[in-house]
NUMIGU-922401 format. One line per 5 residues: number of its first residue (from 1); their letters; for each residue x negated, y, z of N, C-alpha, C. Coordinates in steps of 0.2 Angstrom, whole numbers, plus 5000, padded with zeros to 4 digits. Atoms other than C-alpha are relative to their C-alpha. Last residue first. Example, Ala and Ser with C-alpha at 12.3 -4.5 7.8 and 13.67 -1.06 7.14 Angstrom:
BEGIN
2 = SA = 5004:4994:4999:4932:4995:5036:5004:5005:5003 | 4996:4994:5000:4938:4978:5039:4996:5006:5000 .
END
This chain:
BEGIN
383 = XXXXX = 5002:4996:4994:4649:6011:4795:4994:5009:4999 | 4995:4995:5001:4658:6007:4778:4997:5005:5008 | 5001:4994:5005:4643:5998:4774:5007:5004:5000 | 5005:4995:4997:4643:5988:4790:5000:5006:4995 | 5007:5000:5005:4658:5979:4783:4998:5005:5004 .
378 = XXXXX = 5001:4993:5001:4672:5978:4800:4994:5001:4996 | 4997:4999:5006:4674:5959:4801:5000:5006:4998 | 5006:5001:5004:4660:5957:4816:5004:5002:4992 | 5001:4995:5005:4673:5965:4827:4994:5001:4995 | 4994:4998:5002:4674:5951:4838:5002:5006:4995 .
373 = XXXXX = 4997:5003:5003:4658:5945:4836:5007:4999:5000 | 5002:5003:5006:4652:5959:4840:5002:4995:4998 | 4995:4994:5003:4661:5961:4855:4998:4999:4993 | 4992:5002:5004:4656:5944:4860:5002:5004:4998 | 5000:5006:5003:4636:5949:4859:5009:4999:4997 .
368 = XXXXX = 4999:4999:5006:4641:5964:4868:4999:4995:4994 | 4994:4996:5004:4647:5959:4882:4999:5004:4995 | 4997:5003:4998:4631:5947:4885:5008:5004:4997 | 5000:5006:5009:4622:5960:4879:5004:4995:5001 | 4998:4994:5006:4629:5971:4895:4997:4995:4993 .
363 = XXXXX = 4992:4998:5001:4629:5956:4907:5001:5005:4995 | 4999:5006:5003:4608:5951:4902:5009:5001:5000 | 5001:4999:5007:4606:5968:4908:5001:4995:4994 | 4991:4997:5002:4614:5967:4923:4997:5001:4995 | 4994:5003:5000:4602:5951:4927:5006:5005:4997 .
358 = XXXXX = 4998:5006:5006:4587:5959:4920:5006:4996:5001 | 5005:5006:4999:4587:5973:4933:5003:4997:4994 | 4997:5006:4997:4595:5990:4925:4993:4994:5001 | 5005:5004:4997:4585:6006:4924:5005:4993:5000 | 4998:5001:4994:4603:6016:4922:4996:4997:5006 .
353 = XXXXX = 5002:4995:4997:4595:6025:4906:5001:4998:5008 | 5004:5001:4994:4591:6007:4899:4999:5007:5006 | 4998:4995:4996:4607:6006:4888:4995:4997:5005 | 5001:5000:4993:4604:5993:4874:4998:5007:5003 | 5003:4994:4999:4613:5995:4858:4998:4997:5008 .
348 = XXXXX = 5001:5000:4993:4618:5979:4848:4996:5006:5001 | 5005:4997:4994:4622:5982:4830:5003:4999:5008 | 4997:4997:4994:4630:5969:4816:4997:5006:5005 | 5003:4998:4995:4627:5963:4799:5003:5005:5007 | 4998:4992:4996:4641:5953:4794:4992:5001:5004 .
343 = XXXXX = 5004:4996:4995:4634:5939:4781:5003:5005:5004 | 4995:5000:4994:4646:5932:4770:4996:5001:5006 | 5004:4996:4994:4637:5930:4755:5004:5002:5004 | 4997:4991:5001:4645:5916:4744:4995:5003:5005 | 5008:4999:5001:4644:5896:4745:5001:5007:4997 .
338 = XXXXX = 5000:4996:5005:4662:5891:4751:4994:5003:5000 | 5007:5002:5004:4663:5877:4763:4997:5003:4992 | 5003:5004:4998:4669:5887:4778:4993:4995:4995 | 5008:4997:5002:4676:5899:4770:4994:4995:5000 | 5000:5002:5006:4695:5892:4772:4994:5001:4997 .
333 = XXXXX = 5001:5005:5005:4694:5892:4789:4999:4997:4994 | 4996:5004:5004:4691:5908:4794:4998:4993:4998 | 4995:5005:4994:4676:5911:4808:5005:4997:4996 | 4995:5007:5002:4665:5913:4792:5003:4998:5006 | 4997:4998:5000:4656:5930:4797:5004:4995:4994 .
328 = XXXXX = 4995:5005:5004:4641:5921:4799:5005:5003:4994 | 4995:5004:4997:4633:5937:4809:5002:4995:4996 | 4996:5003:5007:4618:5945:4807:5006:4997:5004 | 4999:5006:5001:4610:5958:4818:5002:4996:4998 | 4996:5004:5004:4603:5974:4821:4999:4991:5001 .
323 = XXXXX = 5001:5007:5005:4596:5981:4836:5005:4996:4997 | 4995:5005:5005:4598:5998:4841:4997:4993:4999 | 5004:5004:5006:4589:6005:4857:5005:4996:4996 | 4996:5002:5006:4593:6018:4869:4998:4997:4995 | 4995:5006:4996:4580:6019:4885:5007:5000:4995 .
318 = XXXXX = 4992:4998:5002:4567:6022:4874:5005:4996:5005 | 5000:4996:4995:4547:6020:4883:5007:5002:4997 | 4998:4992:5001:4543:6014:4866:5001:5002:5003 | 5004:4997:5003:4533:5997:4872:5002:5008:4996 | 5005:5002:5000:4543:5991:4886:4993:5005:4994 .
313 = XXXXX = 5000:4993:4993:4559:5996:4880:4993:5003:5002 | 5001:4992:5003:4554:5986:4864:5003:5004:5006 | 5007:4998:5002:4549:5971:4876:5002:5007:4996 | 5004:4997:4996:4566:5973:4886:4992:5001:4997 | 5000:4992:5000:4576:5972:4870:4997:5002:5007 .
308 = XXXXX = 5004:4994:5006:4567:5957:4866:5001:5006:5001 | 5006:5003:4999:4572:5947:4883:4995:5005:4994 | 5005:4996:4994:4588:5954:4882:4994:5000:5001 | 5000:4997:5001:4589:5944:4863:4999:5007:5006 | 5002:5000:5005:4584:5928:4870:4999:5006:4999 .
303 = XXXXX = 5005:5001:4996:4596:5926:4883:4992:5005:4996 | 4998:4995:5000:4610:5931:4872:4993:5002:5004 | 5002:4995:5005:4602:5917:4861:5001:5008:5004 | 5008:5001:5002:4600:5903:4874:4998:5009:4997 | 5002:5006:5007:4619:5907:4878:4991:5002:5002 .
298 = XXXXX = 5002:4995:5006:4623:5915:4896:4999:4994:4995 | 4994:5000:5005:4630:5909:4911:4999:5004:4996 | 4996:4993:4998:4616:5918:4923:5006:4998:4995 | 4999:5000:4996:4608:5898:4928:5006:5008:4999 | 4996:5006:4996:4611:5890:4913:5003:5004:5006 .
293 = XXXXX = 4994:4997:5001:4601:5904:4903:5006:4997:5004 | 4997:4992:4994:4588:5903:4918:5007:5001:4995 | 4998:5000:4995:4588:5883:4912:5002:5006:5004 | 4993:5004:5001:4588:5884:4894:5002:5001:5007 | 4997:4993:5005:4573:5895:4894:5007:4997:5001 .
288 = XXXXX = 4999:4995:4996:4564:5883:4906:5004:5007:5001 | 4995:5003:4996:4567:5869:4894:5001:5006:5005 | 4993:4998:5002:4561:5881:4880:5003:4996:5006 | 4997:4994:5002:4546:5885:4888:5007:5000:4998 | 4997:4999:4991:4544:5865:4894:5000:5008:4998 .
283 = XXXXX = 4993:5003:4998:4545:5860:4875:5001:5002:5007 | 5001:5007:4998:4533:5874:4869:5007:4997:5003 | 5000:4998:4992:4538:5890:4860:5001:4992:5001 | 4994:5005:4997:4533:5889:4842:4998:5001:5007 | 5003:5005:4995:4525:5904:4833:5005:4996:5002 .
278 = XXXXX = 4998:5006:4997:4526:5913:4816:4997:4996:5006 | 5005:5003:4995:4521:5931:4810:5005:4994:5004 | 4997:5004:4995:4530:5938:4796:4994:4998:5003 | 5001:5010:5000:4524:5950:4783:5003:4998:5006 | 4999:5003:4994:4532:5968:4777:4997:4994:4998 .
273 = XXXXX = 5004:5005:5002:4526:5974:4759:4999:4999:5008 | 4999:5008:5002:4543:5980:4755:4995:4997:5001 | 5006:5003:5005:4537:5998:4752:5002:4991:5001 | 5000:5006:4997:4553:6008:4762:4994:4996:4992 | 4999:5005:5004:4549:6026:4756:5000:4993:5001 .
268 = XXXXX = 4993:4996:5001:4547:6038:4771:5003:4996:4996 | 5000:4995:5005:4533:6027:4778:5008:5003:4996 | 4993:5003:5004:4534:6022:4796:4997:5004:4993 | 4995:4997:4998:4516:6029:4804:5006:4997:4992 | 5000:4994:5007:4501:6018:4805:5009:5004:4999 .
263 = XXXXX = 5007:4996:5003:4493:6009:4818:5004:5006:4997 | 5002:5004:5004:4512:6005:4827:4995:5006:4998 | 5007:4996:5004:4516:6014:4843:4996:4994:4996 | 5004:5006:4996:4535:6008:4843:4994:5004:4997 | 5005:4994:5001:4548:6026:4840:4994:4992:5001 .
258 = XXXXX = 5005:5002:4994:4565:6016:4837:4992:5004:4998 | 5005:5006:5002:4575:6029:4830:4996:4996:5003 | 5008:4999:5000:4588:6035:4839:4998:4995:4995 | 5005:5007:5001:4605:6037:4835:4994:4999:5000 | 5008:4999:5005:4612:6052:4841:4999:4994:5001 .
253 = XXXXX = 5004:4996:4998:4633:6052:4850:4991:5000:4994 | 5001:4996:4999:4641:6036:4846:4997:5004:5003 | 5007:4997:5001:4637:6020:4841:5002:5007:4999 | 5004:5005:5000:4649:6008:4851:4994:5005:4998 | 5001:4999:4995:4664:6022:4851:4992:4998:5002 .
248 = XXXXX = 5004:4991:5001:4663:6024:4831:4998:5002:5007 | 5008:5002:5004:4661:6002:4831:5000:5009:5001 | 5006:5001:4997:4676:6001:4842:4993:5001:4999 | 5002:4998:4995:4687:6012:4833:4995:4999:5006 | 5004:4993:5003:4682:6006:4817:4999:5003:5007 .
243 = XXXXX = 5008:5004:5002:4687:5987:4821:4997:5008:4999 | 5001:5004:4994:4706:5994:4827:4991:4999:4999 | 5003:4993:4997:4706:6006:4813:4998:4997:5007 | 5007:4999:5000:4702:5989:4801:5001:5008:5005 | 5006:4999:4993:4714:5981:4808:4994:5003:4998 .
238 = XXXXX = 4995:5003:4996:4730:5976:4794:4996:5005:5009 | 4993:4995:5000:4723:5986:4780:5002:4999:5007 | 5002:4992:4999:4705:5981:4784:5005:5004:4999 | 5003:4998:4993:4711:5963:4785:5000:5006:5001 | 4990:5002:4996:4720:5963:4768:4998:5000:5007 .
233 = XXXXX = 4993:4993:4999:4704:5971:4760:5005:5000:5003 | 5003:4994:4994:4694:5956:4768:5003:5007:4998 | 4999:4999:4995:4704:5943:4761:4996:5005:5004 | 4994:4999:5001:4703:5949:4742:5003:5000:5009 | 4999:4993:5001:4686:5948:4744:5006:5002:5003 .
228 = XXXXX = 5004:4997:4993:4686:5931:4753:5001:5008:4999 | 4997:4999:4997:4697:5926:4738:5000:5004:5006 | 4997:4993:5005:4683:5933:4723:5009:4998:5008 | 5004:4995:4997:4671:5919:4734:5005:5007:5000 | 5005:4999:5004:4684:5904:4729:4996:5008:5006 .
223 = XXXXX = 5000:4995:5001:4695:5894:4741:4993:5002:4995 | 4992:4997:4999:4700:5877:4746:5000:5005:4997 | 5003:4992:4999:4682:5868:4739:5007:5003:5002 | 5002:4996:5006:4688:5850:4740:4997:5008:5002 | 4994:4995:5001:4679:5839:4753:5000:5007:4996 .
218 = XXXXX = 4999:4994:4998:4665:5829:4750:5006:5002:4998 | 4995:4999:4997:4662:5813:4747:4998:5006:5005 | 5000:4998:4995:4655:5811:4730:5003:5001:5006 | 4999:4993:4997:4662:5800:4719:4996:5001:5007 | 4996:4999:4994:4651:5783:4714:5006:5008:5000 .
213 = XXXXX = 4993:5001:5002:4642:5778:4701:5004:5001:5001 | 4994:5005:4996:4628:5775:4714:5006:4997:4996 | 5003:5005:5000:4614:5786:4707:5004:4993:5001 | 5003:5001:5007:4626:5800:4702:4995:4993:5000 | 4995:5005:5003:4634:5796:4721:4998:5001:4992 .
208 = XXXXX = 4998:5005:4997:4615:5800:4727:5007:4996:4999 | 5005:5005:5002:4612:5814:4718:5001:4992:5004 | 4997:5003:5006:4630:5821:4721:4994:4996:4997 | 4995:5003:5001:4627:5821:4740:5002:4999:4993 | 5002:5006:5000:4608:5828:4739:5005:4994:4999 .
203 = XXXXX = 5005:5001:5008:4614:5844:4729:4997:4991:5003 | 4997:5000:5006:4628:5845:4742:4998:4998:4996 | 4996:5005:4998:4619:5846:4758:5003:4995:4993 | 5005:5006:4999:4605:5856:4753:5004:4994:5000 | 5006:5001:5006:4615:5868:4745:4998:4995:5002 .
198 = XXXXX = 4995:5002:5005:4628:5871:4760:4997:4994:4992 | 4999:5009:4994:4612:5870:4772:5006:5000:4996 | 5005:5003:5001:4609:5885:4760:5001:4994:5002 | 4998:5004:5008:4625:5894:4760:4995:4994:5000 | 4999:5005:4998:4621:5896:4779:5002:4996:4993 .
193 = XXXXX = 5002:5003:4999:4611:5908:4775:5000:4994:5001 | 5001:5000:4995:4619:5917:4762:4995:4995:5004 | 4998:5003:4996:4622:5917:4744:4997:5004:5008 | 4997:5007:5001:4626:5926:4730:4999:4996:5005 | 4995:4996:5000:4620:5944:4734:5006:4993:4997 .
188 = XXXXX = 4998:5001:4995:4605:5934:4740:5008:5003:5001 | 5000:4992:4997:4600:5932:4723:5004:5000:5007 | 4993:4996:5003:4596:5911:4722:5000:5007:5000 | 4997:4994:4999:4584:5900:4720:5003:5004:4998 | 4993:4997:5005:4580:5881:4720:4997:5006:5004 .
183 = XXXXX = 4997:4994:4998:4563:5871:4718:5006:5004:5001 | 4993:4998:5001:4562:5853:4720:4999:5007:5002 | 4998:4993:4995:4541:5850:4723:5008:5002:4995 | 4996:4994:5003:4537:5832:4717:5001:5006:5003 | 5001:4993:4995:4526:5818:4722:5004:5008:4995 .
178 = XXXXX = 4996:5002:4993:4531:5799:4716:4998:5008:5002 | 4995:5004:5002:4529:5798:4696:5004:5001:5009 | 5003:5005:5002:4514:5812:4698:5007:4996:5000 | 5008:5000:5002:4511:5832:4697:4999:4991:5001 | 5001:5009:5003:4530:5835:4693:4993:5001:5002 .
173 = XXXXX = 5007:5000:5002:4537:5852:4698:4999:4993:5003 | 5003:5004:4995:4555:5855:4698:4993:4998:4998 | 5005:5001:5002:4565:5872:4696:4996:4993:5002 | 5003:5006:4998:4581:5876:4700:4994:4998:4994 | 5003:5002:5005:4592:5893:4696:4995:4994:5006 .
168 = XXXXX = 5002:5006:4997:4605:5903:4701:4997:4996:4997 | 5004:4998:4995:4608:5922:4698:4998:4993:5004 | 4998:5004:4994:4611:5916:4681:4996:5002:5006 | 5001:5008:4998:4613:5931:4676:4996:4997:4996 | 4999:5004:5005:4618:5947:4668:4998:4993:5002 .
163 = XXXXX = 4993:4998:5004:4620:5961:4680:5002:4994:4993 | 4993:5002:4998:4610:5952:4691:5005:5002:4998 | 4996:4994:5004:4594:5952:4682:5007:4996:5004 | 4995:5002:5006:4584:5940:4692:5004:5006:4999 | 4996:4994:4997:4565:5944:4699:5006:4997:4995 .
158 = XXXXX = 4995:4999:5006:4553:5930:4697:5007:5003:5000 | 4999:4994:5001:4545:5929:4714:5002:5005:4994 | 4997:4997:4995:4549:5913:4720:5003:5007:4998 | 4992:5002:5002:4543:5907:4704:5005:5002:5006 | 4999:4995:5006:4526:5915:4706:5008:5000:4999 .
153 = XXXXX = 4999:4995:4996:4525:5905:4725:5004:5007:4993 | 4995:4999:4996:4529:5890:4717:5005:5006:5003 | 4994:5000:5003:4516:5891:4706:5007:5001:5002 | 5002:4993:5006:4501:5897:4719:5008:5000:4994 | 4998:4993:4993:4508:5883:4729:5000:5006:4997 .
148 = XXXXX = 4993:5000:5003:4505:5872:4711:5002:5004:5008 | 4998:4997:5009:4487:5879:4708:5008:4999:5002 | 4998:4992:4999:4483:5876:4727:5002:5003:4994 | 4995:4996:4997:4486:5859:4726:5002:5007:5002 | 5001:5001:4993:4478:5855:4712:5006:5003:5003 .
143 = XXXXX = 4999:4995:4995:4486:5855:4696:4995:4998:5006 | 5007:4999:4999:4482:5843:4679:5000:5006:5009 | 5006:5008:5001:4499:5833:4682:4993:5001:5004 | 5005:4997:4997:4509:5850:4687:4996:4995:5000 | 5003:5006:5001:4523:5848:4672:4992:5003:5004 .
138 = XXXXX = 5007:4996:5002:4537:5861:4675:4994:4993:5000 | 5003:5005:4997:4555:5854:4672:4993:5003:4998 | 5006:5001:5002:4567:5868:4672:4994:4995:5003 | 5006:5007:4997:4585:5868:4675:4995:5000:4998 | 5009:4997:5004:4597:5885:4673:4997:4995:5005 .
133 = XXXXX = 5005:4999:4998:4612:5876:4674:4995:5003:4999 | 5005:5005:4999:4626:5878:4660:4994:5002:5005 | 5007:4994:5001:4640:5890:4664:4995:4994:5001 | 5002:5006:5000:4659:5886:4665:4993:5003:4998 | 4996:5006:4997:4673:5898:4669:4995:4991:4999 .
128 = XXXXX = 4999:5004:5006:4662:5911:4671:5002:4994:5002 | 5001:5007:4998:4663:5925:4685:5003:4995:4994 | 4997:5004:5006:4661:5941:4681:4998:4993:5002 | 5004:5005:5001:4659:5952:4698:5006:4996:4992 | 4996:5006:4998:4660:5969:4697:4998:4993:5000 .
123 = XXXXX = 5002:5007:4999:4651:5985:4697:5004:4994:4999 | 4997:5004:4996:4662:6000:4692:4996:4994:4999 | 5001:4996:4994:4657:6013:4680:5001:5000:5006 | 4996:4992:4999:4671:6008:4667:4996:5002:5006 | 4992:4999:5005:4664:5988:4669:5002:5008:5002 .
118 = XXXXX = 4997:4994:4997:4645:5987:4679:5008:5000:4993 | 5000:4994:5005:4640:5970:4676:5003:5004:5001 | 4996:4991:4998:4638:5960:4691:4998:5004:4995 | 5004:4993:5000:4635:5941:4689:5004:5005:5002 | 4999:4992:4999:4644:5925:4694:4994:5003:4998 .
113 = XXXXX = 4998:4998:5008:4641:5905:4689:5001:5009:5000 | 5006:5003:5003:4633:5901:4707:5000:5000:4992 | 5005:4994:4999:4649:5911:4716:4993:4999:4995 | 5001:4995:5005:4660:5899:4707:4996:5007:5000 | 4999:4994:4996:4655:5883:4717:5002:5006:4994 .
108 = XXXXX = 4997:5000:4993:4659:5868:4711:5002:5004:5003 | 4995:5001:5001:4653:5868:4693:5007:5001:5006 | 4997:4990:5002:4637:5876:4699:5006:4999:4998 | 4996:4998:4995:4637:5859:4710:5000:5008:4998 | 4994:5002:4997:4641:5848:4696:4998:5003:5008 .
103 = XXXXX = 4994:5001:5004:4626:5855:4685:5007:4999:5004 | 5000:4993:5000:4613:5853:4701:5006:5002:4995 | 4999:4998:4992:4618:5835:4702:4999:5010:5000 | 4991:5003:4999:4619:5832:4684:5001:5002:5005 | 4997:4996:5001:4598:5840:4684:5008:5000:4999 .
98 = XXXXX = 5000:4991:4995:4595:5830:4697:5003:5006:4997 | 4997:5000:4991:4600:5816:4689:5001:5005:5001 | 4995:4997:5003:4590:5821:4672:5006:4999:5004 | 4997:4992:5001:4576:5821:4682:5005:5002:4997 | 4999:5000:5007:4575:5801:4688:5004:5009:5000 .
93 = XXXXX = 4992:4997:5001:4566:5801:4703:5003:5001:4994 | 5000:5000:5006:4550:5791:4711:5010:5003:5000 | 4997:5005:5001:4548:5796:4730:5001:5000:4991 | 5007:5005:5002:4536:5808:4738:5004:4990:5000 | 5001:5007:5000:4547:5823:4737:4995:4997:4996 .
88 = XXXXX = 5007:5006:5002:4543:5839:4744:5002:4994:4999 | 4999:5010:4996:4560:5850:4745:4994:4998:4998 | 5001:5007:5003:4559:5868:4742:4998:4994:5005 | 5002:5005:4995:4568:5885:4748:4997:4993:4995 | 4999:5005:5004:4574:5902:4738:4996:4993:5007 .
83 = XXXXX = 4999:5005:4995:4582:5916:4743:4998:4993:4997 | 5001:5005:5002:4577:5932:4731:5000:4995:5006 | 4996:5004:4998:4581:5948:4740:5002:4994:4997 | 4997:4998:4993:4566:5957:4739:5006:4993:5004 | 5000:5007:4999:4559:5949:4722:5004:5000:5007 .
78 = XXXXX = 5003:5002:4993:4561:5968:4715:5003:4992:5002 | 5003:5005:5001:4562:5972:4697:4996:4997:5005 | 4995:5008:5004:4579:5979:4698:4996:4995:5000 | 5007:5003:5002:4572:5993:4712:5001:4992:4995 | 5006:4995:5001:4586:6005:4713:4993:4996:5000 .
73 = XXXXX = 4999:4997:5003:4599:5992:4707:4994:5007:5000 | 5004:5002:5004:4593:5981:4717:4999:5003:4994 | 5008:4999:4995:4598:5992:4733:4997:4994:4996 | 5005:4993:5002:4613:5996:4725:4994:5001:5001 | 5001:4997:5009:4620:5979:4721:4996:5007:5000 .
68 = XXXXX = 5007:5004:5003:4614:5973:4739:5000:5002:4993 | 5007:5000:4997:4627:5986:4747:4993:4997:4996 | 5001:4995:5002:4641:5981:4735:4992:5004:5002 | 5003:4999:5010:4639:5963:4738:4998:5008:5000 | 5007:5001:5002:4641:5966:4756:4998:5000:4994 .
63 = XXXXX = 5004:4993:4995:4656:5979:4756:4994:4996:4999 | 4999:4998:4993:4664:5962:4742:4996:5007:5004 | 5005:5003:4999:4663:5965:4724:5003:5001:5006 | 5002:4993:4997:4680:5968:4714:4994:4996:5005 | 4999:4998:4994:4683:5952:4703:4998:5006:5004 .
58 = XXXXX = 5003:4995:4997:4683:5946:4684:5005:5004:5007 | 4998:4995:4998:4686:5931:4676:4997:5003:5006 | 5002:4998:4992:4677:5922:4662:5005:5006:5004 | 4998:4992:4998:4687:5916:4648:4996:4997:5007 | 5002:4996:5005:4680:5895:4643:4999:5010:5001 .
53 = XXXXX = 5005:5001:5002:4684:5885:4656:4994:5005:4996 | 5007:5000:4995:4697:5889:4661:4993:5001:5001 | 5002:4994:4997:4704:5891:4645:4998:5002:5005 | 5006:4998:5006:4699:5873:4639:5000:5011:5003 | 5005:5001:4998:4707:5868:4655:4994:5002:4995 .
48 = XXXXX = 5001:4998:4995:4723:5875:4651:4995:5000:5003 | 5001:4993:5002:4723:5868:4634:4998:5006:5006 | 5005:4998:5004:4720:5852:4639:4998:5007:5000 | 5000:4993:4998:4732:5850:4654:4993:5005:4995 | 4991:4995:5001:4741:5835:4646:4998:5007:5002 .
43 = XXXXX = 5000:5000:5007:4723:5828:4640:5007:5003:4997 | 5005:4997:5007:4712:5828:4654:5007:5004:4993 | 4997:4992:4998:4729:5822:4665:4996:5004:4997 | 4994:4995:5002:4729:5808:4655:5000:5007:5001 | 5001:5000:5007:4711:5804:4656:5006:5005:4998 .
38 = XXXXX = 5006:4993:5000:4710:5806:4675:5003:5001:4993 | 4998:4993:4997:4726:5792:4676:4996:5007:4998 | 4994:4998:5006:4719:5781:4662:5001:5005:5003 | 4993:5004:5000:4703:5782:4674:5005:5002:4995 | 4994:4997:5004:4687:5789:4671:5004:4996:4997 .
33 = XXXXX = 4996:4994:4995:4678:5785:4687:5004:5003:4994 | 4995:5003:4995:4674:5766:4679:5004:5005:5005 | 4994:5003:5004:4667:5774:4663:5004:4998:5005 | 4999:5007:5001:4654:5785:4674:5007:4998:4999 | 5000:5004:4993:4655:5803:4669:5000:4993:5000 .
28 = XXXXX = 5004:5004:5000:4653:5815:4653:5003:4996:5010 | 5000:5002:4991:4668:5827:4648:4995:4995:4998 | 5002:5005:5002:4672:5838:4632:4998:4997:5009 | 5001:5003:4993:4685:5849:4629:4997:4991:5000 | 4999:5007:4997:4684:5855:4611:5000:4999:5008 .
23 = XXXXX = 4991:5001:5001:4685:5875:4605:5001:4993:5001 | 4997:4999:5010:4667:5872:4597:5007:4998:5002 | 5004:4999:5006:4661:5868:4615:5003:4999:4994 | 4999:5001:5010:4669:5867:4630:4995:5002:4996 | 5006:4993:5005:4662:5858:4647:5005:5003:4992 .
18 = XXXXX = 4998:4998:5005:4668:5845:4661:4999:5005:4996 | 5001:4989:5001:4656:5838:4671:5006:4997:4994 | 4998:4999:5007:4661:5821:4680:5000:5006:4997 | 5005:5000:5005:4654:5816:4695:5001:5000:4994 | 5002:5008:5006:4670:5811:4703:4993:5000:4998 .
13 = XXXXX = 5000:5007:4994:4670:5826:4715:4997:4995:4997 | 5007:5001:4998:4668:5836:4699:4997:4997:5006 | 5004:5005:5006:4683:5828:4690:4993:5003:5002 | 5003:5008:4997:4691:5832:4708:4998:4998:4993 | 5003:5003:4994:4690:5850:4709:4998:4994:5000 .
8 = XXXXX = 5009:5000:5001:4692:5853:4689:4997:4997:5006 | 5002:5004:5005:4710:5845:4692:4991:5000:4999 | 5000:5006:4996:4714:5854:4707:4996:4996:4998 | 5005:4999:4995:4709:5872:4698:4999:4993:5005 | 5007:4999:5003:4720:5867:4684:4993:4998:5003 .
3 = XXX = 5003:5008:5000:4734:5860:4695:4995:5001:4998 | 5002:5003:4995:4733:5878:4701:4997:4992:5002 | 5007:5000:5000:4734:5886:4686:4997:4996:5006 .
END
């Protein structure tokens, strides 16, 4: 199975989909990338590849996944955790491209072919060994601009059935030969944040060697999402009382709630209709941010994050304060270029009952920053 897995690697490097249909193995790519050699190999590991391709297999969900399965599960037709992002282009494109491009990177990734059907009363992931795009091309000619932001936005918020897929999907809206909006998105129980600049990278790297003829140059994919699982149980046996014990000392005793005097009082039922507020911090703020971190041997962000928990001190009068926070949780190598949720949420506590000045307080986040990322492998849903 494993030349298999090779084999499919580099005919999608090449730009070369491979597909079954009616029990056939069928393939499209440039003449000049499909070599005697490729062909052979096509044609000695047929059958192999036709089952590949064709059976889907099925894996346990990661602590993340599971978490976001239940929390769609109680709201199915919620847009909550939809991740999506658009590109503006104001270049002429040829859309059956893009669509190959997008095609060859759900072929790439196996997360972007996955669902979650519950099996024996038991979520899992089904992962198919081959899964046509979901590609739509919308025609915004007569639109204004508010008519196609308006569209965009609805497309955003098109809820995905995650028990049955595709939890990935692209959209491109056309209003003239040179002005376009590339949509994609995904269920966030598929990807992450970093996934994203994965996404971006990739979907432009195969456009460009489809335009060219060329393979792309990107290295292979080493690992799937269903191994990440399989590596985080084999940690959790090896260290997971080590990772426990820090995290039951870290948030022990009563967890406060933050109490901030907002207008209106928390509501018991989480209502999701949160908004953001956006500002930019000028170039001589940040330069001057840079330089007090410089001066206490700190990161920008450790800096950053003191700086916040002294505003919520500040405003709820709490001298115990949680703040969540994300982590990567890609330090392994082999995850690196693997498109998947891999998210460690994390908790920082700050401790104002000793008054500290801002300098000891920037040491204690500072020592917890790295502790957390030392014990960022411990799932928060076992916490």
């Amino acid at each position: 199975m494993s030349d298999v897995k090779t084999l499919l690697q580099t005919a999608c490097q090449q730009g070369i989909r491979l597909w079954p249909q009616e029990g056939k193995l069928r393939y499209r790519g440039a003449e000049h990338l499909l070599t005697p050699t490729l062909l052979e190999q096509l044609k000695t590991h047929k059958t192999a590849l036709l089952q590949a391709l064709s059976e889907p297999r099925y894996a346990p969900l990661s602590y993340g996944q599971k978490g976001l399965w239940l929390i769609q599960q109680s709201v199915p037709t919620s847009f909550v955790y939809n991740v999506s992002f658009a590109l503006r282009l104001h270049i002429p494109i040829e859309i059956g491209r893009w669509q190959e491009a997008a095609q060859l990177l759900v072929n790439r990734h196996a997360t972007l072919r996955t669902s979650f059907p519950v099996i024996d009363n038991t979520p899992m992931q089904k992962i198919a060994g081959y899964e046509p795009v979901s590609f739509t091309v919308i025609d915004g000619t007569a639109w204004s601009e508010e008519a196609l932001l308006a569209a965009v936005q609805a497309e955003h918020e098109r809820p995905f059935d995650i028990t049955a897929g595709p939890l990935f999907r692209m959209s491109l809206f056309t209003r003239t030969p040179v002005d376009h909006v590339l949509f994609v998105s995904a269920h966030h129980i598929a990807i992450d944040g970093w996934s994203i600049h994965l996404l971006i990278e990739e979907l432009r790297l195969f456009y460009q060697a489809l335009e060219q003829g060329s393979a792309a140059p990107l290295p292979p994919v080493t690992a799937d999402y269903s191994e990440y699982v399989a590596w985080q149980s084999a940690l959790l046996q090896r260290e997971g009382e080590m990772h426990w014990a820090y995290w039951k000392e870290q948030l022990s005793g009563t967890l406060p709630l933050l109490q901030l005097p907002t207008d209106y009082a928390r509501p018991a039922v989480q209502s999701y209709r949160g908004v953001s507020q956006k500002f930019q911090l000028s170039a001589d703020l940040t330069a001057q941010l840079k330089q007090v971190a410089r001066h206490y041997h700190c990161t920008l962000y450790v800096l950053l994050l003191a700086a916040y928990e002294v505003l919520l001190h500040r405003y709820s009068g709490q001298e115990d304060i949680l703040i969540g926070l994300t982590m990567a949780g890609r330090h392994h190598p082999d995850f690196a270029r693997v498109i998947g949720y891999f998210t460690s949420p994390v908790v920082a506590r700050a401790d104002f009952s000793s008054k500290p000045t801002f300098a000891q307080l920037l040491s204690q986040v500072r020592k917890q920053v790295f502790a957390a990322l030392e014990h960022q492998d411990y799932p928060f849903a076992l916490l």
